[in-house]
N, C-alpha and C positions, 0 to 999 in steps of 0.2 A: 397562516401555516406555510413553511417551506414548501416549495416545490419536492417532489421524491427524483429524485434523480435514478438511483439503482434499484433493483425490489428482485430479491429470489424469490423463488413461488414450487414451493414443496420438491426442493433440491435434495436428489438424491447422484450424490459421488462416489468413482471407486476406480479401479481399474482389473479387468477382468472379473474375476466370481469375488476380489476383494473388495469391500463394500465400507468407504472411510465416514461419509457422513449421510445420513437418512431423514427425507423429509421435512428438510432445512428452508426454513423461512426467512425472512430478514427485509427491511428497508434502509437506505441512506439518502437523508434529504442534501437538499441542498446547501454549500457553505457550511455542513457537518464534518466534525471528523470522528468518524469511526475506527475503535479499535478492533481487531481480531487477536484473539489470545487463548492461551490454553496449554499444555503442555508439550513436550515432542511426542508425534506420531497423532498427535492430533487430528489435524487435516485442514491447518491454519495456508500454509501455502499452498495446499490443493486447493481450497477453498479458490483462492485468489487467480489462479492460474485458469481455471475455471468461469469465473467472472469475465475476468479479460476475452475467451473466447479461443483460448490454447487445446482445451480438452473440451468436450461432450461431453454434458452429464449422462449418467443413466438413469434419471427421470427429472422431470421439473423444467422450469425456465427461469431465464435471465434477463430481466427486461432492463435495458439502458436507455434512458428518457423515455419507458414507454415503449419502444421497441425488444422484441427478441432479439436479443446476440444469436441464440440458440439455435432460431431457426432462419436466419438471414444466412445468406449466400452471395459469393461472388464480391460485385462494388458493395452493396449491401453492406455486409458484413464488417468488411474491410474498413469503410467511412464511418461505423459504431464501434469497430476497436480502435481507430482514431483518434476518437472521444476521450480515452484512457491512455493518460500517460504513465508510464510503468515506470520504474525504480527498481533493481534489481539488488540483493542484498552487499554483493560488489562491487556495486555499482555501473559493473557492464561496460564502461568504454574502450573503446578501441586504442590499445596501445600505440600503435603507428601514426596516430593525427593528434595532433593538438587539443585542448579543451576547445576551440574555439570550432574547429573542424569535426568533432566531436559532437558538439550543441548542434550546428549545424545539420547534421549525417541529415533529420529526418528531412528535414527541406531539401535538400539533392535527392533523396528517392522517391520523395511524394509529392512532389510542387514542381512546378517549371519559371517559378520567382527567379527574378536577376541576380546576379550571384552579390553583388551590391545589396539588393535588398536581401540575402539571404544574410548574411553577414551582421546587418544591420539590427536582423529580428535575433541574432544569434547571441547579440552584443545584450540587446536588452532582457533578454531572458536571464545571463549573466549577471546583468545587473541588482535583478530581480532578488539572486540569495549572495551579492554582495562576494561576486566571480569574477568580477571585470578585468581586474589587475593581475589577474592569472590565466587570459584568454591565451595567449602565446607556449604556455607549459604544457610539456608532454604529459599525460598520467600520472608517470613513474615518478614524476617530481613532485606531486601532490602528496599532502597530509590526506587520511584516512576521512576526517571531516569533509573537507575539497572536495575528496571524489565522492561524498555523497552529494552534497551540494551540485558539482557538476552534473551529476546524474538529475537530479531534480530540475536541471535549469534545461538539458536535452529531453528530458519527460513532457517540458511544455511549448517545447520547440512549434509542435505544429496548432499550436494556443488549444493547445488540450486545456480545461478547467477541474477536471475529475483526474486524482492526480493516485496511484497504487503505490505504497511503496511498503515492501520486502525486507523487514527487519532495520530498518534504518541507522539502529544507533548500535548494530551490532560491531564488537569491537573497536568503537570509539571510548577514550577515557571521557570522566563525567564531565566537563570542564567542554570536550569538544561534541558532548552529545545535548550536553543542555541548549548550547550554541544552537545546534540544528531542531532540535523540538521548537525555540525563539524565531527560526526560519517557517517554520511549516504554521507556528501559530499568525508569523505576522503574513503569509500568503492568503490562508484565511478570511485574517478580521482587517486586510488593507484591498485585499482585490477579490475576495468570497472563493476564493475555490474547494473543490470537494474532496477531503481527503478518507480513504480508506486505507490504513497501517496495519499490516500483522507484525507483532511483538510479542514477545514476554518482558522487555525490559521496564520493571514496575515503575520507576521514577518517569519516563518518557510516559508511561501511561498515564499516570496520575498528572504528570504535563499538559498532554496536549487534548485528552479524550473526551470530546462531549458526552461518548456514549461508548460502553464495551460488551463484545460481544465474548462469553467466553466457551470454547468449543472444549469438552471429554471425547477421548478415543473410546472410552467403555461404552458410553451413550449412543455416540456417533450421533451426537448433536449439540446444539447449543444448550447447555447447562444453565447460562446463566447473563441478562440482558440489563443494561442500566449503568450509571453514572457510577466509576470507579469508585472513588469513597464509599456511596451505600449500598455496592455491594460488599464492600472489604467490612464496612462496621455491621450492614444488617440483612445477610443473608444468610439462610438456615440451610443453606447447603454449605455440608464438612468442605467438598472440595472448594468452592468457592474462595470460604475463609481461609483453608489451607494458601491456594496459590494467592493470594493475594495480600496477607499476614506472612509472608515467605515461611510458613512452616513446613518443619521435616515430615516426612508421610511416617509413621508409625511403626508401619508394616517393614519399610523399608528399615527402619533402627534395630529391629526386633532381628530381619533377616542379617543383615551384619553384623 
């Protein structure tokens, strides 16, 4: 059986008296990729940001290999959000430096490696989602795919293996998103890394998802856990079938 890499433990989210998800469980093993899904206002990217060790929950814990994010402090903390490379839905880099200055950034604020060697670990991360020949471009010259891939290769800059990423195939055409789900599966099943994805884009799900977790705002929990296909053919929850069969909500035809 895989090692468990992450494990929430009766997670409850919100910010102030607003109360987004309640007594949220979950595991992700290792060399898994797990989806998060569910619609907006859900609590898909709170979830995550959360995880990471951005926010405090209002109850429950987080445990990263076994340790609490939650309740570590200081270096503590800081060396288990390490662990997590992030992927932001824009990708996040920094206009002013290069992809390659870019990959880079985290080894200049967290290592004291030769700049030689930093370069070097910069080049093969690069290489890794097939960035090499675009190390020298600014941002602004990159395709939309690019700088998600960039974003993925400065994610594992500092050999993070537990990898987040934040909508990924948002506003990529299908041609350049199937590309990147083919990225994230061949990181996987060539080097095991851990991925955890919040999405709704149902083709990318049905792509890369060993396992989906799907989160309702009304519930303010997880509705519904399992291998995309059998939840899409054989689950007895309306919403389920709804988001996953892309149907129109009802209520909504009737109101307009």
């Amino acid at each position: 059986m895989a090692r468990e890499i992450i494990r929430a433990e009766n997670l409850t989210i919100g910010y102030g008296s607003r109360v987004l998800l309640q007594n949220v469980s979950f595991s992700v093993a290792q060399s898994e990729i797990v989806v998060i899904l569910g619609g907006s206002g859900s609590g898909k990217s709170s979830l995550m940001k959360h995880v990471i060790g951005l926010y405090a929950p209002l109850a429950g814990d987080i445990l990263i290999e076994g340790k609490s994010i939650v309740n570590a402090f200081g270096p503590e903390r800081a060396a288990l959000q390490r662990k997590l490379g992030i992927m932001y839905q824009s990708g996040g880099l920094f206009g002013s430096m290069s992809v390659l200055e870019n990959v880079r950034f985290p080894l200049d604020e967290f290592t004291d490696m030769p700049d030689e060697a930093k370069n070097l670990t910069a080049r093969m991360q690069l290489d890794m989602v097939a960035m090499t020949e675009a190390q020298d471009l600014m941002p602004a010259e990159l395709s939309g795919g690019m700088l998600k891939r960039a974003a993925i290769a400065r994610a594992m800059a500092l050999g993070s293996d537990i990898l987040m990423l934040d909508e990924p195939s948002a506003g990529l055409d299908p041609i350049t998103a199937a590309n990147l789900d083919q990225t994230i599966l061949s990181l996987r099943d060539l080097l095991g890394f851990t991925f955890v994805v919040v999405t709704h884009e149902l083709q990318s799900i049905f792509a890369i998802a060993d396992r989906a977790l799907m989160l309702d705002g009304h519930a303010r929990g997880i509705v519904a856990e399992g291998k995309p296909a059998e939840l899409r053919d054989n689950s007895a929850d309306t919403r389920v079938r709804q988001f996953f069969n892309r149907l129109p909500d009802a209520r909504a035809e009737m109101a307009a």
